[in-house]
N, C-alpha and C positions, 0 to 999 in steps of 0.2 A: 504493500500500500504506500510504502515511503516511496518509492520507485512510481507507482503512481501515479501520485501527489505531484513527482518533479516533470513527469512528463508530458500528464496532462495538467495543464495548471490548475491545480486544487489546492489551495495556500490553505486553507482547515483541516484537508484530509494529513497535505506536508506535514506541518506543525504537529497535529492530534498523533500521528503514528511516528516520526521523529522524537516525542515525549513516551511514548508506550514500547517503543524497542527497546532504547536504554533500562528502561524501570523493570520490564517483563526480562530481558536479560539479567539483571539483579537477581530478580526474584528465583530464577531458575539457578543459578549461582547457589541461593543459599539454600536452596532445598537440596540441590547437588552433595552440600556439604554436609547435612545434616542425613541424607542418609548415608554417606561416610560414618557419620560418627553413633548411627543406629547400629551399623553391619561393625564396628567396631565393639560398640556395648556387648551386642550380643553374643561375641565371641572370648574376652576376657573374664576372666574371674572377679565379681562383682564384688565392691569393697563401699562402705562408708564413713571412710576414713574422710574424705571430701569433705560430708557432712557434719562435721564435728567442729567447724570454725562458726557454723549456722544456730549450735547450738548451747547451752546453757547450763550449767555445773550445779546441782543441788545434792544435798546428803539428807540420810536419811537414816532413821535408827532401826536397829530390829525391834521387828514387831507393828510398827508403822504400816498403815494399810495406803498404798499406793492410789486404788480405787476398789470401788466396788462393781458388782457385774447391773447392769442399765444405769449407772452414772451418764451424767452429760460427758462423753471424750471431746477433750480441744488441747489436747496435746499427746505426744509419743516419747517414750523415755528410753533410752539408750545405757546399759547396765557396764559401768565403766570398773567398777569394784566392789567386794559383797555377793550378796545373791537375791533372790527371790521368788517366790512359791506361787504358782498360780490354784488361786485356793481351790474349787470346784475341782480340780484334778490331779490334787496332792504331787505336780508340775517342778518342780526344781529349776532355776532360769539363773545360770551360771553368767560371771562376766561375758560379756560380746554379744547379749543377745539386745533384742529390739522389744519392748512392751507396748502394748498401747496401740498396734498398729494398725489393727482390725476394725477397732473405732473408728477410724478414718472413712472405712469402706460402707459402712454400715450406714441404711438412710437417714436414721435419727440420730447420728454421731453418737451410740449408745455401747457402752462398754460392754462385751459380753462375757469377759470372764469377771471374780476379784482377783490380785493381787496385792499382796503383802512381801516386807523384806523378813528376812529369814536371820541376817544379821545387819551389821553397820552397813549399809550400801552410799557407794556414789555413782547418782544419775546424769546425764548428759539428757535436757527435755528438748523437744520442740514444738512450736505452736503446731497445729492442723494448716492454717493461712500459713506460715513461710513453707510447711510441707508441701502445700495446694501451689505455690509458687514453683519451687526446686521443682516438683515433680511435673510441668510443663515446660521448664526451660534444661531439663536435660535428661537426654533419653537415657543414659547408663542410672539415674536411678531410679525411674521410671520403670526400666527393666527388671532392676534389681529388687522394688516394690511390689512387681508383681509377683515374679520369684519369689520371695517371701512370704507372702500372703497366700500363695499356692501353696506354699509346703505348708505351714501352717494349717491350711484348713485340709490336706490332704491328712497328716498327721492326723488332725484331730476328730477329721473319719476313720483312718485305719484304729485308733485307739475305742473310739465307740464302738465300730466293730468286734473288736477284742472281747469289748465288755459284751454285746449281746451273745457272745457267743459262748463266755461264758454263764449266762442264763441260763443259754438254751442248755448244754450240757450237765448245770443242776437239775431243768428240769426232766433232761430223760432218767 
């Protein structure tokens, strides 16, 4: 259309697609690079260690109830040292694991387990909003989000399973 524009004298159609080659080239640029940096996430061993300049250093005593299960969730806590129990499933949650992060997914931002610390714990939180932020400006943790929450909730069906089955095996 720029070609056109010059040839047949269209000085509107010129201008409009001389402004929309440059910007549509841009734009296909950064999608270029962004699926680079998807086909890269997906392929490295997923770390959030990244996320830890995002977020916020609190301690906590043993015994201390983190939350409870249908609390309002608006934040995720990061187990940096200590431990903690996730109570409905007598759960043990060693340093490096992530809390709180299912709330996120959940319509009514509602907690679905409690947790408690087991002893002295240091947490690393973060709000839900800077979560809701990081997790559209970069796909490696995005990635790394869903993976998590996959296992998580894959775990926590292979464990029910467990238990129905052993029911059923009391009751034959």
């Amino acid at each position: 259309f720029v070609v056109y524009g010059a040839i047949y004298p269209s000085y509107p159609t010129l201008v409009l697609y001389g402004i929309l080659v440059p910007l549509n080239s841009l734009r296909l640029y950064e999608m270029l690079q962004l699926i680079k940096k998807v086909r890269v996430a997906s392929t490295t061993n997923l770390s959030i260690d990244w996320l830890k300049p995002f977020m916020h250093k609190h301690s906590f005593k043993r015994g201390d109830l983190l939350f409870r299960k249908s609390d309002h969730a608006d934040e995720m806590f990061f187990i940096v040292s200590g431990g903690c129990r996730v109570v409905e499933l007598n759960l043990q949650l060693p340093p490096g694991h992530l809390v709180g992060e299912l709330g996120f997914l959940t319509a009514a931002h509602q907690r679905t387990q409690s947790v408690d610390c087991t002893e002295d714990t240091e947490m690393l939180t973060i709000s839900y909003d800077k979560l809701r932020e990081l997790y559209f400006q970069n796909p490696s943790f995005g990635l790394y989000f869903l993976n998590l929450t996959s296992k998580r909730l894959l775990e926590n069906m292979a464990r029910m399973e467990g238990e129905l089955e052993k029911y059923r095996a009391a009751a034959r």
